[in-house]
C-alpha atoms as a printed R data frame, in Angstrom:
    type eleno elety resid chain resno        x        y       z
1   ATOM     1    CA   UNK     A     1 -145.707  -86.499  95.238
2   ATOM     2    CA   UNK     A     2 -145.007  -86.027  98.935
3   ATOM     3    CA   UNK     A     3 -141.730  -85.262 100.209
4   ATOM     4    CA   UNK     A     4 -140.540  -88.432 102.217
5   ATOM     5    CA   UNK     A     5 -140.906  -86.998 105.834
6   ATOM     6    CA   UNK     A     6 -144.830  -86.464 104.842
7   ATOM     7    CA   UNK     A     7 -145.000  -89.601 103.249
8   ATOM     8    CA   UNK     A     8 -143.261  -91.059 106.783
9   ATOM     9    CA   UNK     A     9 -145.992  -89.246 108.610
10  ATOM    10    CA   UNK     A    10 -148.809  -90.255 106.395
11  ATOM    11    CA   UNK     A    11 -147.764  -93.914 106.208
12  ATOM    12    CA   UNK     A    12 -148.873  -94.479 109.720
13  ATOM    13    CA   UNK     A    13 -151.704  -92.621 109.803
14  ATOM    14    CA   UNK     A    14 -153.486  -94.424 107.421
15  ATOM    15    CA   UNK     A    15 -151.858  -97.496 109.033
16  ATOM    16    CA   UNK     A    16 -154.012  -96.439 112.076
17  ATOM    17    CA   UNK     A    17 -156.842  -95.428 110.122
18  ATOM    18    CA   UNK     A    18 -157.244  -99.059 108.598
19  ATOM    19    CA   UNK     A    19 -156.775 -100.317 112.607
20  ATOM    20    CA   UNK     A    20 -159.770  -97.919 113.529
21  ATOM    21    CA   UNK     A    21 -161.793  -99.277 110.743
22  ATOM    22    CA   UNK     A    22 -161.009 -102.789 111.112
23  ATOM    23    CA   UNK     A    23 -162.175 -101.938 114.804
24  ATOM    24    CA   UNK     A    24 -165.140 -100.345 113.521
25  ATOM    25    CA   UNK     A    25 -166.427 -103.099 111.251
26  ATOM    26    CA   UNK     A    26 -166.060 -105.816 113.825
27  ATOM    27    CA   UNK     A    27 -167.731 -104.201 116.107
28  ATOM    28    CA   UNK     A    28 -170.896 -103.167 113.229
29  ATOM    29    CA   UNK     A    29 -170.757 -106.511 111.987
30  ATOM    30    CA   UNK     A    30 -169.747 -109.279 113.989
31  ATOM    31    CA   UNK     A    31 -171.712 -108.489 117.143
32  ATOM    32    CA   UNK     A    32 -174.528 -111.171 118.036
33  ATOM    33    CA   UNK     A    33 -177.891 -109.682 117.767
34  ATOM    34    CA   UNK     A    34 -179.955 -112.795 119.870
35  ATOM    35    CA   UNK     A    35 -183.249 -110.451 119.610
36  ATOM    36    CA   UNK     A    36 -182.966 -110.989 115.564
37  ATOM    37    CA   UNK     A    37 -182.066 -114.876 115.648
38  ATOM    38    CA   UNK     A    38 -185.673 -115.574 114.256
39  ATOM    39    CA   UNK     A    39 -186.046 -113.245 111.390
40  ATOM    40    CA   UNK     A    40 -182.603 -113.549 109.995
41  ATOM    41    CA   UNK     A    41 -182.458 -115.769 106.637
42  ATOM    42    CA   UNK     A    42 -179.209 -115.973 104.402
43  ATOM    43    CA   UNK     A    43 -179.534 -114.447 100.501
44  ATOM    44    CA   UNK     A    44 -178.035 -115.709  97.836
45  ATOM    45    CA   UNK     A    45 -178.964 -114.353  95.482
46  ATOM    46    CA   UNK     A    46 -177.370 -111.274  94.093
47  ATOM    47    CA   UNK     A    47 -180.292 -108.226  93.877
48  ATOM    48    CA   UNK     A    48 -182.837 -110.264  96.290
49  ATOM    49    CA   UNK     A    49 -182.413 -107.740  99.597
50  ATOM    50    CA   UNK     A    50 -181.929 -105.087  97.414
51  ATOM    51    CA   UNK     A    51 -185.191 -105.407  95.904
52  ATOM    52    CA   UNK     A    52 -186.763 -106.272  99.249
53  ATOM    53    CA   UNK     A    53 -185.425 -102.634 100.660
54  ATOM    54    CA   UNK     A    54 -186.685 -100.909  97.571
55  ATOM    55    CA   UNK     A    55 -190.402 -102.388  97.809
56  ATOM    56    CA   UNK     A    56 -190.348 -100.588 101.343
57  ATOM    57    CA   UNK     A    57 -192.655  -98.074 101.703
58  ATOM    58    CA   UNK     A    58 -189.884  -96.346 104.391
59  ATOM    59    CA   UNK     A    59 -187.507  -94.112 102.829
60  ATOM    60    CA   UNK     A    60 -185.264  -94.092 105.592
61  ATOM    61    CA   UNK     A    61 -184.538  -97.846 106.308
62  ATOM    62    CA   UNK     A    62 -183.868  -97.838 102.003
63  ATOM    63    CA   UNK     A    63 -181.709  -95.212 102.514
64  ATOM    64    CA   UNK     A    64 -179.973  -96.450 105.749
65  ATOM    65    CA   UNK     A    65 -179.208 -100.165 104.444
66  ATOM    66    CA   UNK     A    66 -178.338  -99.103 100.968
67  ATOM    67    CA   UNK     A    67 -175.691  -95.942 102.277
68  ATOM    68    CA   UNK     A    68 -174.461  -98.011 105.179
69  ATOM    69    CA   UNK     A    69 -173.423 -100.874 102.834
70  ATOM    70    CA   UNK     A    70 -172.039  -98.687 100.554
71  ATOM    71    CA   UNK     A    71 -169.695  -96.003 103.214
72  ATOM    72    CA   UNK     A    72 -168.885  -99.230 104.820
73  ATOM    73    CA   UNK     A    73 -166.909 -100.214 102.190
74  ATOM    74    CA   UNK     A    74 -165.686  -96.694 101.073
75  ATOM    75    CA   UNK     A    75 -162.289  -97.254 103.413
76  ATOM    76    CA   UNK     A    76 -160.965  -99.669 101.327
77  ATOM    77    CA   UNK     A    77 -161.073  -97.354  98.471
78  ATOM    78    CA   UNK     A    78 -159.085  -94.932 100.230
79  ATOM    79    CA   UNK     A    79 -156.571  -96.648 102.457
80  ATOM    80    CA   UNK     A    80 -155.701  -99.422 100.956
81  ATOM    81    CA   UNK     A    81 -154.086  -97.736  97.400
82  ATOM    82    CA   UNK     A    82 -152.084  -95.618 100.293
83  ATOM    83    CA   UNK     A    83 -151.215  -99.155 102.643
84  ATOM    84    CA   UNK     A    84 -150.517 -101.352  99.776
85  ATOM    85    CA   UNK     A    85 -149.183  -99.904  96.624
86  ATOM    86    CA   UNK     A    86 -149.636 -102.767  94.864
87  ATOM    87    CA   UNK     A    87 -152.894 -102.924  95.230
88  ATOM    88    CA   UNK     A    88 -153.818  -99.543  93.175
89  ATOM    89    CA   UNK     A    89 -156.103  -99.816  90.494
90  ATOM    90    CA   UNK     A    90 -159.947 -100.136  89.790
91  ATOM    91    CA   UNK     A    91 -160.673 -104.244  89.844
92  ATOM    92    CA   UNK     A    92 -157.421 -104.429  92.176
93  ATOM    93    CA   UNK     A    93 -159.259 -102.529  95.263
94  ATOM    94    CA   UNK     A    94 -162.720 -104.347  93.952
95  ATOM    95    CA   UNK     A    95 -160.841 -107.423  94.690
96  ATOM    96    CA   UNK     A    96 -159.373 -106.923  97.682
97  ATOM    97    CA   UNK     A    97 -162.935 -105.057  98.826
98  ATOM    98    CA   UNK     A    98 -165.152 -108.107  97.922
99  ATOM    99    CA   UNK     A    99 -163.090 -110.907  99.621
100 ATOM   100    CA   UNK     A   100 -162.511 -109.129 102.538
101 ATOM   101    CA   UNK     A   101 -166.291 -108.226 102.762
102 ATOM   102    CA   UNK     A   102 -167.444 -112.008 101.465
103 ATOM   103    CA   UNK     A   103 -165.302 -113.047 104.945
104 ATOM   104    CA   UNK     A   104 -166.982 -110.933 107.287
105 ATOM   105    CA   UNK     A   105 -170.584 -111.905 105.662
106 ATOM   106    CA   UNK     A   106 -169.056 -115.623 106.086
107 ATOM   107    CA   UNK     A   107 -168.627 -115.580 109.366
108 ATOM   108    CA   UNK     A   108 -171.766 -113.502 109.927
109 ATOM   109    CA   UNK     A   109 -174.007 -116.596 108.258
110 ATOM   110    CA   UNK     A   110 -171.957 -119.311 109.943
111 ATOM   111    CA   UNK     A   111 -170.589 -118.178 113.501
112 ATOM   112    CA   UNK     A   112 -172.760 -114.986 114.975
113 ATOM   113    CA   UNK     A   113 -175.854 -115.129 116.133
114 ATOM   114    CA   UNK     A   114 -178.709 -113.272 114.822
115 ATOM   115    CA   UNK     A   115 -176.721 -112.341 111.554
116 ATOM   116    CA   UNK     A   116 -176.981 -113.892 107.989
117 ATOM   117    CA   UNK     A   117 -174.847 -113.953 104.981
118 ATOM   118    CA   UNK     A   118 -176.231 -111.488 102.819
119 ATOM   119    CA   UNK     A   119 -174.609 -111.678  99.233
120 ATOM   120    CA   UNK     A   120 -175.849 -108.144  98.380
121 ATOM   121    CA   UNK     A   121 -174.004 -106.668 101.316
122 ATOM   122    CA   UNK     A   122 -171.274 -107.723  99.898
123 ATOM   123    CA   UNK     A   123 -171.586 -106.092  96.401
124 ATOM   124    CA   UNK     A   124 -172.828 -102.613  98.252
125 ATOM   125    CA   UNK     A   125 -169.901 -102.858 100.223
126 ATOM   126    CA   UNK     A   126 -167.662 -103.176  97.123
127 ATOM   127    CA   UNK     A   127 -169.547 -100.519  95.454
128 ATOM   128    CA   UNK     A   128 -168.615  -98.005  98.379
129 ATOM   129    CA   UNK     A   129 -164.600  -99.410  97.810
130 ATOM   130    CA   UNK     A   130 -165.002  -98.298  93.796
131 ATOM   131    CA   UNK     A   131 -166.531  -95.366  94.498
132 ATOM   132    CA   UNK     A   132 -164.327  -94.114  97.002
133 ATOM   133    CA   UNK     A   133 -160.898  -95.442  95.115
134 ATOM   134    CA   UNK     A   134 -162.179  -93.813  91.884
135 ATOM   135    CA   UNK     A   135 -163.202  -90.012  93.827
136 ATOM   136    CA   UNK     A   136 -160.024  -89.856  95.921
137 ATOM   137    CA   UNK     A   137 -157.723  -93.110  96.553
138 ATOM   138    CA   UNK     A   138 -156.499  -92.752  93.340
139 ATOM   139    CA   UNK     A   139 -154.948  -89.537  93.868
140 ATOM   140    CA   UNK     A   140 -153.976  -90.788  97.422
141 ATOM   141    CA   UNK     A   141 -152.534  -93.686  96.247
142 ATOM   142    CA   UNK     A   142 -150.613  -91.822  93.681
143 ATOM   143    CA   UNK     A   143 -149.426  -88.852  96.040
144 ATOM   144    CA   UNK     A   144 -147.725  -91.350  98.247
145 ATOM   145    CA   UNK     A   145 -146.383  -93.795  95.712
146 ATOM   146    CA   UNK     A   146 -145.679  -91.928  92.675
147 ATOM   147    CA   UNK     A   147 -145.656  -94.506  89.222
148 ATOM   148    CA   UNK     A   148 -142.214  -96.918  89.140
149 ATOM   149    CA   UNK     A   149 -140.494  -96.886  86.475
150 ATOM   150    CA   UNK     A   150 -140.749 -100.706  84.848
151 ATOM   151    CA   UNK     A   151 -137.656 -102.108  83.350
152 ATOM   152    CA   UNK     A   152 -139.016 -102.078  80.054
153 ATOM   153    CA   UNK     A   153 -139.388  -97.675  80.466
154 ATOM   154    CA   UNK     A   154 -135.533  -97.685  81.341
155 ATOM   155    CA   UNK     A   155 -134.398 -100.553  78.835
156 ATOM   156    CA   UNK     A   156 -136.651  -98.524  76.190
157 ATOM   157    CA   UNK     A   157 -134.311  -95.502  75.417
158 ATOM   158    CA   UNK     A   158 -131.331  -97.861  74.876
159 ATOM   159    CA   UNK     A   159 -132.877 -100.263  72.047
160 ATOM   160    CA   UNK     A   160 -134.043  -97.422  70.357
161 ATOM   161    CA   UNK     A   161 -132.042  -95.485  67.816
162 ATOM   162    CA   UNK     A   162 -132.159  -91.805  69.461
163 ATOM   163    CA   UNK     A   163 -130.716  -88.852  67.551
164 ATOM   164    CA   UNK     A   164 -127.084  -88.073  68.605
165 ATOM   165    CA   UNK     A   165 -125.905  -84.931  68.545
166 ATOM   166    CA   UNK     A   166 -122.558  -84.928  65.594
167 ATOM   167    CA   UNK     A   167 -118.872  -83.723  66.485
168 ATOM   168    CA   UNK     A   168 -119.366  -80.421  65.127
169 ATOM   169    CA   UNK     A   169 -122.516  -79.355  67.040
170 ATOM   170    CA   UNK     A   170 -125.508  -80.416  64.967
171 ATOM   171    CA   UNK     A   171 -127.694  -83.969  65.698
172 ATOM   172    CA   UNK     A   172 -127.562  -86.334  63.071
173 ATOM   173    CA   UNK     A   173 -130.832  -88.323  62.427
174 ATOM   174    CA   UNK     A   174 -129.987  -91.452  63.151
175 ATOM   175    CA   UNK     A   175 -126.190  -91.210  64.618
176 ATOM   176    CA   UNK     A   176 -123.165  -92.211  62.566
177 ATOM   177    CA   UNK     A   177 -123.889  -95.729  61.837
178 ATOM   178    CA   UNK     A   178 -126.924  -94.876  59.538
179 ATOM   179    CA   UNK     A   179 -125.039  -92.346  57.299
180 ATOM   180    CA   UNK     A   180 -122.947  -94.560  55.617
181 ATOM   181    CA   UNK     A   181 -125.697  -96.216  54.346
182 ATOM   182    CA   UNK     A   182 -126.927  -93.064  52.643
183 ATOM   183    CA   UNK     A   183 -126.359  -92.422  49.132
């Protein structure tokens, strides 16, 4: 748990760090590429582009589409557990990852030129999210917003029968109400 001056230090860092990345996306992703206009062609279908990059004889553009996709998507695994507490948790930060990344292929397939929706961009890009929560934005998260405790956790201990401790030093079982009832 970090002591609340860090935690008002690291607040806004990762508050900038989202900024930069926001910044950084738009700028991969949303930039016209007229050269490409002719080639581009929208997929649909989940596993279609990832087969296509896999049939490749060239290691490197495999390796390039598949780990850009995926470290793309890896600072929503980390940031957003720290930004948003209440968006911690495994299908949570998929959530969050895949509509946020289903927008920006959107608008890639409808409003930029030379740039197509590409469905499996948008899974590899959610991959990245999971893989980065479950490494280290889980721990993140959980530094900077240590667990609440729920109503029910401090309602618990007062429906339940608890052992008291008895007038002359020693805990009865079940307090004084239950001994009468003893034979």
């Amino acid at each position: 748990m970090f002591p609340p001056w860090l935690r008002a230090v690291v607040m806004p860092v990762a508050l900038a760090g989202m900024v930069l990345f926001a910044v950084v996306l738009a700028k991969l992703t949303l930039e016209p590429k007229a050269a490409s206009a002719a080639l581009t062609h929208n997929n649909l279908r989940p596993g279609d582009s990832i087969r296509a990059y896999l049939d490749r004889p060239g290691f490197q553009d495999t390796a390039r589409q598949f780990g850009g996709n995926i470290v793309l998507g890896m600072p929503f695994g980390l940031l957003l557990p720290v930004l948003v507490p209440k968006a911690r948790g495994l299908v949570r930060v998929g959530i969050v990852a895949a509509l946020v990344m289903l927008m920006v292929e959107l608008i890639q397939g409808t409003v930029i030129t030379g740039r197509a929706f590409d469905i499996d961009d948008v899974l590899l890009n959610t991959a990245g999210a999971l893989l980065a929560y479950l490494l280290l934005g889980r721990r993140l998260g959980r530094a900077v917003h240590p667990r609440r405790r729920h109503w029910w956790h401090r309602v618990a201990p007062v429906l339940t029968l608890r052992r008291r401790p008895r007038r002359n030093g020693t805990a009865d079982e079940r307090g004084p109400a239950r001994k009468a009832l003893r034979p």
